[in-house]
Structure formats: structure tokens, C-alpha cells
N, C-alpha and C positions, 0 to 999 in steps of 0.2 A: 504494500500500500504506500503511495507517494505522498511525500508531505500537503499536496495541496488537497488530495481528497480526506485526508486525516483532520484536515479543518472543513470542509467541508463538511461533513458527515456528524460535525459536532454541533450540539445543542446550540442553539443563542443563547447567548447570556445578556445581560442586563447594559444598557450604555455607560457607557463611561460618564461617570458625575449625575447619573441621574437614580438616585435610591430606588431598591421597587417597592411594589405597593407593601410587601411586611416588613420592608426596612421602615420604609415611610410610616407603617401603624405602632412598631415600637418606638415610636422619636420619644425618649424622654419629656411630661411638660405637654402633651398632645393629648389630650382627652375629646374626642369627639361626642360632640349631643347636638342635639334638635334646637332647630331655633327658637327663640324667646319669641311667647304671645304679647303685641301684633307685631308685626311687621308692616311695612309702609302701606301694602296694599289691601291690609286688613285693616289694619287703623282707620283708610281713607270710608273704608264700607260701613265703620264704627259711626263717621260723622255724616253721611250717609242717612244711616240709619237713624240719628237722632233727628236731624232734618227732614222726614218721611212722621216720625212719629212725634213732630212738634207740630209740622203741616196737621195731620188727622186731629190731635188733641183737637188744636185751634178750632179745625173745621166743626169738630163735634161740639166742642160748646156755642158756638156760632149757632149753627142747628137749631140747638136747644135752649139760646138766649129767645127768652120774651120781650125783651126789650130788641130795639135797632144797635145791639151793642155794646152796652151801657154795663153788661154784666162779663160777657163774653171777651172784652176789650181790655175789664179793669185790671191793674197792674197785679193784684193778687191774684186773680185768676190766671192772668199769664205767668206766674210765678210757679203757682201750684202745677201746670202743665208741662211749663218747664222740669219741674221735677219729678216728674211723670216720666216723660221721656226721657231723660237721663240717668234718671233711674235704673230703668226696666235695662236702658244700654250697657249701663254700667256693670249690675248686676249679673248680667248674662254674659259679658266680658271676663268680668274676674271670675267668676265660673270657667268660663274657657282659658284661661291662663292657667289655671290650676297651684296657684301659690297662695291661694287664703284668702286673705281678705287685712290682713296687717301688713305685709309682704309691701304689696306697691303704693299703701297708700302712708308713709312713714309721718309721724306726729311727732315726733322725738323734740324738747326741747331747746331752745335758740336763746343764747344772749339777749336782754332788751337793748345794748348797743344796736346787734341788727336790726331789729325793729325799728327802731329812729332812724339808723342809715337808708334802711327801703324804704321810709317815709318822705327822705329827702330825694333819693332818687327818682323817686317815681313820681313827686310834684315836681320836681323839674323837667322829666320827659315829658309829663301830661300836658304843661306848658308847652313845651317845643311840638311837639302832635300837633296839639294845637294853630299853631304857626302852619304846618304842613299839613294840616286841613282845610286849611282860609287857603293856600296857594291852590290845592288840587281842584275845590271849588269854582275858584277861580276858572283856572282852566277847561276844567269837566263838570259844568252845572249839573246837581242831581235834580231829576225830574221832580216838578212838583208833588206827585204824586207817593213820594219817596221822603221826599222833607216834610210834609204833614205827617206822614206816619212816624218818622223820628222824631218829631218834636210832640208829636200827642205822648210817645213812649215816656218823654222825659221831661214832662209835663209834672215835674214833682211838686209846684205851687198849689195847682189845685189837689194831688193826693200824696201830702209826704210823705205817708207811715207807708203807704202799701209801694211804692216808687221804691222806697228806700228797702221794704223787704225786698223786692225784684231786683234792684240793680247792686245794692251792697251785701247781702246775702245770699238768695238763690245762683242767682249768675256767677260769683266768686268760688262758693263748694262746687255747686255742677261742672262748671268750667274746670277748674283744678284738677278736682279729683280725675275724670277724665281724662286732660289733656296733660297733664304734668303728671298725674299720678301713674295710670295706668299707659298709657299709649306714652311717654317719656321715656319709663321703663324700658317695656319694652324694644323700645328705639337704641336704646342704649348697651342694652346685651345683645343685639346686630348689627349694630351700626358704630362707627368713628365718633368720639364724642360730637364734635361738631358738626357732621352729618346727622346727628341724632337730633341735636337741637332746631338746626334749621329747618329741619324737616316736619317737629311739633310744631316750629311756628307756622311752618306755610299751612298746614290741618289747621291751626287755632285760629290763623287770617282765611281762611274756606271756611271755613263754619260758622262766621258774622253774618256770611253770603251779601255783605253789604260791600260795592267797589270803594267807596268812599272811605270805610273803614279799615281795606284791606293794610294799608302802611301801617298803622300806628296798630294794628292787630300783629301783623307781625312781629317790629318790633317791642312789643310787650310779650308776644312769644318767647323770642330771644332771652331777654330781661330775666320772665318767669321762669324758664328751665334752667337757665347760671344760676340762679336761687338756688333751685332744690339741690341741683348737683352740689354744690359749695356747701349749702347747710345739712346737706341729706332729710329734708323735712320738707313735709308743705306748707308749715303755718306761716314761714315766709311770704308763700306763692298765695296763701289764701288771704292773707295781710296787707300785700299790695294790690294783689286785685282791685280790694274791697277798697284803700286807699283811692286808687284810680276812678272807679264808678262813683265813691263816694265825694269827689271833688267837681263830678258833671254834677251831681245832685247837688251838692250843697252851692254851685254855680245858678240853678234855676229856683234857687230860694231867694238869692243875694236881694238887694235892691242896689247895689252898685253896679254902675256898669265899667264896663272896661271893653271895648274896642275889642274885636277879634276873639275876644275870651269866654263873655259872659252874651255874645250875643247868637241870636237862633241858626239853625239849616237853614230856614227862612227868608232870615235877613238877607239884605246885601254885604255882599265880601266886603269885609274889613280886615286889616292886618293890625296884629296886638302894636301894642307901644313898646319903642325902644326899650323901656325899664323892666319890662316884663317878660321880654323874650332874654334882656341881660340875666335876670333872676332864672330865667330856668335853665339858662348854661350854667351859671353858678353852680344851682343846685343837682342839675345832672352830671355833670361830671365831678365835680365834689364827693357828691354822694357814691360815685360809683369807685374813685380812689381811695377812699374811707373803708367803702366795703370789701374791696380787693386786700388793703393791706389789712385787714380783721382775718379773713380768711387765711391768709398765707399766716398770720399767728395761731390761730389755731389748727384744732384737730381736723385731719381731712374726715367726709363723710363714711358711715360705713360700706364694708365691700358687697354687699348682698344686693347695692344699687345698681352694679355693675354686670350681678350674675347671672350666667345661664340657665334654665333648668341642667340638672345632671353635670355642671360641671364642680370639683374640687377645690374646696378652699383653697390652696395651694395655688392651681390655676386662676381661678376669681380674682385673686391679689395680685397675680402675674399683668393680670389682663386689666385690672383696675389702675396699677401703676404706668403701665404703656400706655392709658390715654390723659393722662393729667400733661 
């Protein structure tokens, strides 16, 4: 036999520099598991699905208002709907994730430092939004029939108590839990930190379904989920929320006006005053340098924010430190 059918006649082996597949399944550090519930494109069907079963609530009480609206419209009733539907999504969600119900929704305790620092933050953002609501206006007038409906919603003059249940409590839990809590999650045990985040935000700026508020939705997306991940906790995210809505509300109580700020959808574009848009760079980037050096003194979040179903503490920690 010649040497060249002696290689011939030999098995294949493996390329040079490329592992095979059982070298590859022993790699030290390699734990394979199943991806973390949702993923992008179950998440998208999450908000989907809250938006289908806000529509029907709505429709059915509408229905079955006696009145032209008066019951069906009021801010409590949309409250309660709302949590109807986000409910029922929620609920059927963490059931399908299959980690509990403590797991993605963390309460863990926060400095009141933080607290005050997201207080400033987020009234400095809310200002600048602001600002970049008058410009987008400007340019892309919302249909009348869009600005009536936003401005009846926050219409808290004529009903503070039930306005201020809908826009500072319902909307801040529902909102969170959901988008920060569960669908962050799991963004974050699939996804690149940063891909995680930006990706809750563009879901949390789709799910306003309003164009007008898509910018300053996402950017408070953004905002929201550097919260949780830094604090590992919601009551951050459910704090500023509730900050933010609660600053459009207590804006349609005021009787001062202020240009750009305090005036309706309705009105005509105005742009705030110099002092006021000075004040919310002040306080957003302030705020946000404040809370950055807090963070880096203390304790990072726990690693359980970062983990997969079925993978190993060991791994979790590996993987939690390669996205910081």
C-alpha cells in the first residue's frame, strides 16, 4: 500500500483550530439552557396583547355606559381597566416565565439618597421632554381629534382624586411591573445589556401608541431600566414614574402659567422660557452625575437579574460581570 492511499483511506478528522462538537460541549464555564421568558418577539405580542384587551375593556364599558360617556370615560374607570388588562397580561406572563412571582419583580430596599436623586433627575428630563414636545408639535401638529382626547385624559382640574389614581398610581405599577419588571428581565438574560435596555424602551415608547409621545417615552424607557439594573429594585422605577405623571398632574392644577410648560395639546406652540429649560439641564444632568457616582459606591445589584433559567451561579456571575 502507497503512502498516498494510506491517507486516503483514513478517516477525516476534525480541522485544524476548529474544536468538534464534544470538545466544544466540554469547554469548561459552558452551560447551555433555554432562553429566558420573553424574548423580543414575545414581549412585542405581551404589548400587543395589553393593547387588544385595553381596546375591548374600553369598548365594553362604553356599551354599557348609560350615560354619553360620563361613566365609561371617567378616569377611575379607565384606571380600573387598565388594571384589568395588565393584569390578566401580567399574570399569564409570569406564569409563563416560570420563576415565581418574587423573581422578576425585585422590591429590595434603596437608599433615600436615591430617591431624591431620581426626583431631580426626572424633573429635569420632564422639563426638557417638554421642550421637545413644543418643537415636535411644532412641526407634526396632532390632529385635533387627538389633542381633545389628551387633554380630557388630563383634565385633573375638574377630577383630581380619580386623574391622580390613573396617572400616579395605576399607570406607574402597571407600567413597571410589566415593562421593567418582567419583559427587562427577560431582555437581559438574552440580550447585551444595552441591547436589553433599548429594546424595553422602544416596547415602552409602542405601547403609548401615541407619535407625539413616542420621544420622551422612550427616553424615560432608557432612564427606567438604568434604574433597576443599578438599584436591582423597582421602587426606583415605580418612584419616578409616579414623579413624572405626577408633575403633568400637578401642572393642570397650577394656576400659574409658564409658557411651553403648563400650557395644553390644544394650545398654540409655545416654547418654555430660557430659565426653565436652564433649570432642567441643571437638574438632568446633575441628577444623573449624582446618581452615577452613588452607584459606583455602592453594592452592584444582585446576580439573579442577570440569570438564565438553568444556568449556574458560577456562570450567572461570569455573565453578570461581562456586561457591566
Amino acid at each position: 500500500m502507497t503512502d498516498s492511499q494510506d491517507i486516503s483511506e483514513r478517516p477525516p478528522g476534525p480541522e485544524v483550530g476548529r474544536p468538534t462538537a464534544s470538545v466544544r460541549e466540554t469547554v469548561p464555564g459552558r452551560v447551555p439552557s433555554p432562553r429566558s421568558f420573553p424574548t423580543f418577539g414575545k414581549a412585542l405580542w405581551l404589548v400587543v396583547l395589553v393593547l387588544v384587551l385595553q381596546v375591548t375593556v374600553g369598548l365594553s364599558l362604553t356599551l354599557l355606559d348609560p350615560t354619553p360617556g360620563a361613566y365609561s370615560q371617567h378616569p377611575f374607570m379607565l384606571g380600573l381597566g387598565n388594571v384589568l388588562a395588565f393584569g390578566l397580561v401580567i399574570l399569564g406572563a409570569t406564569v409563563r416565565s416560570g420563576v415565581g412571582f418574587r423573581e422578576p419583580y425585585p422590591l429590595s430596599a434603596v437608599s433615600a439618597r436615591v430617591f431624591v436623586l431620581t426626583a431631580v433627575l426626572i424633573l429635569g428630563t420632564v422639563i426638557l421632554l417638554s421642550e421637545v414636545d413644543n418643537l415636535t408639535r411644532l412641526v407634526f401638529p396632532p390632529p385635533a381629534v387627538l389633542a381633545e382626547a389628551f387633554e380630557g385624559l388630563l383634565d385633573t382640574g375638574a377630577r383630581p382624586f380619580s386623574s391622580f389614581f390613573l396617572l400616579v398610581v395605576v399607570a406607574p405599577v402597571t407600567e413597571e411591573v410589566l415593562c421593567r419588571g418582567l419583559i427587562l428581565r427577560g431582555f437581559l438574560a438574552n440580550y447585551s445589556k444595552r441591547r436589553a435596555i433599548l429594546l424595553s424602551a422602544l416596547l415602552f415608547a409602542v405601547m403609548h401608541t401615541n407619535p407625539w409621545q413616542f420621544i420622551p417615552a422612550f427616553v424615560a424607557g432608557v432612564l427606567l431600566a438604568w434604574l433597576l439594573i443599578e438599584t436591582g429594585s423597582l421602587l426606583p422605577c415605580l418612584f419616578a414614574h409616579a414623579v413624572a405623571n405626577g408633575t403633568a398632574w400637578l401642572a393642570g392644577l397650577t394656576t400659574v402659567e409658564i409658557p411651553g410648560f403648563t400650557s395644553g395639546m390644544e394650545d398654540a406652540v409655545q416654547f418654555q422660557p430660557f430659565w426653565l429649560n436652564a433649570v432642567g439641564v441643571a437638574f438632568a444632568v446633575g441628577g444623573y452625575l449624582l446618581l452615577r457616582r452613588t452607584f459606583r459606591e455602592a453594592a452592584r445589584p444582585p446576580e439573579d437579574l442577570y440569570r438564565r433559567p438553568g444556568m449556574t451561579s458560577r456562570t450567572s456571575s461570569l455573565r453578570a460581570r461581562s456586561r457591566r
